[in-house]
N, C-alpha and C positions, 0 to 999 in steps of 0.2 A: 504494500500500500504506500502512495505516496506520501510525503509530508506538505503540509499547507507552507505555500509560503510568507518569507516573513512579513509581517504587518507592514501592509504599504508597499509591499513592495510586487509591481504585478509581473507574473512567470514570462510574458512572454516578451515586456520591455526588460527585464532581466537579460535574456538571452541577449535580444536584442544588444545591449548595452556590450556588453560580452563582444558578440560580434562586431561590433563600430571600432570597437578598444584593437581588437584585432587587423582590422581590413585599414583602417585609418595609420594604425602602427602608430599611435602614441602613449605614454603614460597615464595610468589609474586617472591619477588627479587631473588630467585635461580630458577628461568626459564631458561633454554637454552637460549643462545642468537637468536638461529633460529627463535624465534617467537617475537623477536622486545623487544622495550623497556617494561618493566616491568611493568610501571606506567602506559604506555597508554593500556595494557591489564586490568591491573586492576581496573583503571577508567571506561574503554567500561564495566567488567562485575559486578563494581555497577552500575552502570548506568541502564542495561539489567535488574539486579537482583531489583531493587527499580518500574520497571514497572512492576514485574512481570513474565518476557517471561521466565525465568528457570523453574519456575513452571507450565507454560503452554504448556513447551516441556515436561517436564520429566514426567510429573502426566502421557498422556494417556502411555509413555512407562512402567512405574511401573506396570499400570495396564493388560498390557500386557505380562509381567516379566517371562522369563522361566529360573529357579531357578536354574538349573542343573547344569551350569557351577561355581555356589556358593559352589558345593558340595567339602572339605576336604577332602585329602588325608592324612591319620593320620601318613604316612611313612615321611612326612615331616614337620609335627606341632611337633614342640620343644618346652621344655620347660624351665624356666629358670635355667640355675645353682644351684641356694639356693633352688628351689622345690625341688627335688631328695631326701632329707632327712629331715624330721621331729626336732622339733630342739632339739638339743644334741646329732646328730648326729646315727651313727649305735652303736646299741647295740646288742649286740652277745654272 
């Protein structure tokens, strides 16, 4: 049986939250404030993450994974600045 979650706090802006943290790639503490304080997200997804249940959601979706939407488009991968030339610059 599942546990309710914690007061105020709704399951699937939870995740949500979770997810943004992730795909955004920034720190706990610059979460939006739409998804509540920083700490009690953080706390619920050690908590989640020390029994377990990330790896018991995500493993069967991995193994079901259609890769397609991973595919690059090379029209928009850059590269940095200081690649462009070899060092010492153009020689001509």
């Amino acid at each position: 049986m599942s546990r309710p979650a914690p007061r105020g706090q709704c399951p699937p802006l939870f995740v949500e939250a979770v997810l943004y943290r992730y795909r955004a790639g920034i720190p706990w503490r610059d979460l939006p404030e739409r998804f509540g304080d920083f700490r009690v997200v953080h706390t619920r997804f050690t908590r989640l993450a020390g029994r377990g249940v990330w790896e018991r959601v995500f493993a069967p979706l991995a193994d079901e994974a259609d890769n397609e939407y991973a595919m690059i488009d090379a029209t928009i991968v850059r590269a940095h600045q200081h690649s462009a030339r070899a060092k010492g610059g153009c020689r001509g």
